[in-house]
C-alpha atoms as one frame of an Amber mdcrd trajectory, in Angstrom:
protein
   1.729  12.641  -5.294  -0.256   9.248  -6.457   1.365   7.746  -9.977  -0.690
   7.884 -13.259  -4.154   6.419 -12.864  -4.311   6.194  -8.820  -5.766   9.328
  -6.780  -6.460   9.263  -2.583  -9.871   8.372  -3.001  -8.554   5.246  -5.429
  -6.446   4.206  -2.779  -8.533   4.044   0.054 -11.229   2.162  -1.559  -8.720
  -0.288  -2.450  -6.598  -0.803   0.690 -10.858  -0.577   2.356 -11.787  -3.420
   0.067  -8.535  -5.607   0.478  -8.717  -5.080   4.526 -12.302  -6.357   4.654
 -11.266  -9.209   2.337  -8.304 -10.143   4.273 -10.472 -10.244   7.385 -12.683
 -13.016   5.633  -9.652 -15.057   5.126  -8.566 -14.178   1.339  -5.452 -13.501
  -0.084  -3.582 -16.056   2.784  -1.205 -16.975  -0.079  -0.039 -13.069   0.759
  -0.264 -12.784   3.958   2.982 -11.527   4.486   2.560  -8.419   2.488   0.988
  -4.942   3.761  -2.541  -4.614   2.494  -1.007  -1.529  -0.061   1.438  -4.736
  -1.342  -1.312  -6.846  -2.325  -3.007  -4.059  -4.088   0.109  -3.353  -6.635
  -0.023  -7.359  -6.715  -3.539  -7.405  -7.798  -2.883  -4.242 -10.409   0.009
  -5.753 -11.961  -1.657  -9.167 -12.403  -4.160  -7.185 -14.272  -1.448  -6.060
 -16.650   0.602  -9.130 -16.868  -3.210 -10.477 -18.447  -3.866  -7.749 -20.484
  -6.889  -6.841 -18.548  -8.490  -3.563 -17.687  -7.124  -1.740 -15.176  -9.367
  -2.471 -11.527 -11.969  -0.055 -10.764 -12.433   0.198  -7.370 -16.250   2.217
  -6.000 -18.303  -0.141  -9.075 -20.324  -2.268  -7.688 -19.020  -5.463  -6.109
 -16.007  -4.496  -7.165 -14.590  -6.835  -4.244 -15.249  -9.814  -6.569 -12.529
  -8.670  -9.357  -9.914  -8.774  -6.687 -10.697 -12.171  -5.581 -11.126 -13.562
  -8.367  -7.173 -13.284  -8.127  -7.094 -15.593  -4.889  -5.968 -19.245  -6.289
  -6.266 -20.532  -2.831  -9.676 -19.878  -2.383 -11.808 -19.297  -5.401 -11.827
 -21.660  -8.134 -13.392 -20.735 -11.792 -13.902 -22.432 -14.814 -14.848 -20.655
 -18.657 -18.393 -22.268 -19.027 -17.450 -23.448 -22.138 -14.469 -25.993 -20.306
 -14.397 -28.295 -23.583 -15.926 -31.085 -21.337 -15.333 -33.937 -23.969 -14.425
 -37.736 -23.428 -10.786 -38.157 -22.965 -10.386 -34.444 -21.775 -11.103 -35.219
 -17.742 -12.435 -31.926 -17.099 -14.204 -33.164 -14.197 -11.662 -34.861 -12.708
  -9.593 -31.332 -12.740 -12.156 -29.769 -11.539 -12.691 -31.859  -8.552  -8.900
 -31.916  -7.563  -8.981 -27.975  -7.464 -12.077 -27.556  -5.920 -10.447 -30.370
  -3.466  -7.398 -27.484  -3.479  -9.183 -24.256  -2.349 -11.463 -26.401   0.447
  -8.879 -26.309   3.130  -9.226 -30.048   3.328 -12.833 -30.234   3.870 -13.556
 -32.026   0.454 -11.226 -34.661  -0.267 -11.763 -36.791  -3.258  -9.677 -39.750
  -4.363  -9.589 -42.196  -6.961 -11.670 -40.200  -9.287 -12.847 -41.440 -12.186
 -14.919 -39.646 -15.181 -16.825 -42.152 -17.090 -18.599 -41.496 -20.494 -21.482
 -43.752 -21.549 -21.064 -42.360 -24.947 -19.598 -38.937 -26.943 -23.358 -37.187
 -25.595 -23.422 -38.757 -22.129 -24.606 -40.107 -19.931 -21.512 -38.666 -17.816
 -20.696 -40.179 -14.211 -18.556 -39.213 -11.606 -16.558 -41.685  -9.317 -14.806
 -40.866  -6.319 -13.601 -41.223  -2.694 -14.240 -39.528   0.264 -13.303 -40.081
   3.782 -13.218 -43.437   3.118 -17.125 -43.659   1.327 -17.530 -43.605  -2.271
 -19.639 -41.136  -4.221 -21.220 -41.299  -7.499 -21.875 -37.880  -9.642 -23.979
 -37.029 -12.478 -23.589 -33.607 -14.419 -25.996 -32.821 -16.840 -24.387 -33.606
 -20.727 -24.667 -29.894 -22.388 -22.156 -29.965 -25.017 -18.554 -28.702 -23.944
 -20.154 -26.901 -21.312 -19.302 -27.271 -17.269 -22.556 -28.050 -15.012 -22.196
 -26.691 -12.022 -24.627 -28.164 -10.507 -22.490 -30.785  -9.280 -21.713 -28.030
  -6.351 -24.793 -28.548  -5.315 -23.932 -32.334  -5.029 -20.890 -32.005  -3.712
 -22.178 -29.868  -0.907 -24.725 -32.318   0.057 -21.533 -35.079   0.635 -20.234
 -32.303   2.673 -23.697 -31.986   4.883 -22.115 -32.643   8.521 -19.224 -29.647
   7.727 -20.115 -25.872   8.288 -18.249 -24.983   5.296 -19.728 -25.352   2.073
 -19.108 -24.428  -1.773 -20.739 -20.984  -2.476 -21.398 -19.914  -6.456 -21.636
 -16.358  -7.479 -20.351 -14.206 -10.291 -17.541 -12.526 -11.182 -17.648  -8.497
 -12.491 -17.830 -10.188 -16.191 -20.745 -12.762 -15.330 -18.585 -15.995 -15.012
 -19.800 -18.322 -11.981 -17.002 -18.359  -9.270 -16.624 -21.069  -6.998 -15.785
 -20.322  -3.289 -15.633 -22.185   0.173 -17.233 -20.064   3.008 -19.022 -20.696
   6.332 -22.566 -19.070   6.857 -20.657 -16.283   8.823 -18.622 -15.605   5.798
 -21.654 -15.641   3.379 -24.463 -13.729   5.595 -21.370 -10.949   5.647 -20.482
 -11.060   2.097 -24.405 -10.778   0.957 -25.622  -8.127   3.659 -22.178  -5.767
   3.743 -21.095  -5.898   0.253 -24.235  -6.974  -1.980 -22.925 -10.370  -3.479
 -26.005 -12.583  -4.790 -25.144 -16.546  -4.475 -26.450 -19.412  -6.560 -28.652
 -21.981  -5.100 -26.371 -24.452  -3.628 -28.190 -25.404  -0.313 -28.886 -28.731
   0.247 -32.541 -29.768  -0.854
C-alpha cells in the first residue's frame, strides 16, 4: 500500500530519476541516504516551502529535484535587487565559488558602482591573477552573462558553469564537465544557455 498521493509507477520514476542524478554527482550533501530517503527529503522540502507537490513523468522533471541540491546548483530570482550598497554580485560570486568544487576561487572581491545606473565593475582574485567584470546595468535585475565571463577565466579547467532553466523558467546555474552536459542534453532533454567561450 503507497500513502496518499504516491502510486508504484510514482515511485519508480522517482527513485529512476534520483539514481540517474546521483550517478552525475548530485545530491553528495546526501549521500548517506538510500535513493527512496532522498526522495521523502525532496517531497518534504516541497512542503516545508509551500510548493506543489513534485510531479515526476513531466518533462524534465529531473530539474525540480535539483534545483534542491545547494551544493551544486546555484539560482538567483532575476529580479536580485542588484542596487549599490546591496553586493549582490559579490554574493553571487562567493556561492557560485561554493557549488564549483574549488575550481573557481575568487578573493578580494569588490563590486564597484560608477553611479546609481552603472557602469557596474567587478573586482576579484583568482589563483593569484586579478579579474575585472562587467554586467550589463538593467535595473535590479541579475546579468548572467557574467557566466559566460567567468567561464572564459576558467578556460584551462574541463569544468565549466552550465545555465539552464528550472520547471518554472528561472535560469539555474550548475558546474558540469562536457560528459555531464552531452548526458544531461541527449538522455534527459535539458536545453543550456550559451555559455561557451567565444
Amino acid at each position: 500500500m503507497y500513502p496518499f498521493g504516491r502510486t508504484k509507477l510514482y515511485e519508480q520514476q522517482m527513485q529512476e530519476s534520483i539514481d540517474f542524478l546521483r550517478g552525475l554527482g548530485f545530491f553528495e550533501q546526501w549521500k548517506r541516504m538510500t535513493s527512496q530517503g532522498i526522495a521523502r527529503k525532496l517531497e518534504n522540502l516541497q512542503k516545508e516551502n509551500n510548493l506543489a507537490p513534485l510531479r515526476p513523468g513531466i518533462k524534465r522533471f529531473d530539474l525540480e529535484l535539483v534545483a534542491w541540491d545547494e551544493k551544486k546548483v546555484w539560482f538567483e530570482s532575476a529580479d536580485a535587487f542588484v542596487l549599490p550598497g546591496n553586493e549582490a554580485y559579490i554574493q553571487a560570486l562567493q556561492e557560485l565559488s561554493g557549488i564549483s568544487k574549488k575550481v573557481f576561487t575568487p578573493t578580494s572581491i569588490e563590486e564597484i558602482w560608477e553611479q546609481e545606473e552603472g557602469p557596474i565593475v567587478i573586482r576579484f582574485s583568482h589563483k593569484r591573477k586579478k579579474y575585472e567584470l562587467r554586467p550589463q546595468y538593467a535595473d535590479t535585475y541579475f546579468d548572467y552573462g557574467i557566466i559566460k565571463e567567468i567561464n572564459n577565466i576558467l578556460d584551462s579547467t574541463r569544468n565549466k558553469f552550465e545555465i539552464c532553466k528550472d520547471s518554472t523558467g528561472n535560469p539555474m546555474v550548475i558546474m558540469l564537465d562536457p560528459e555531464q552536459k552531452n548526458i544531461l542534453q541527449t538522455e534527459r532533454k535539458w536545453k543550456f544557455a550559451d555559455t561557451e567561450i567565444s
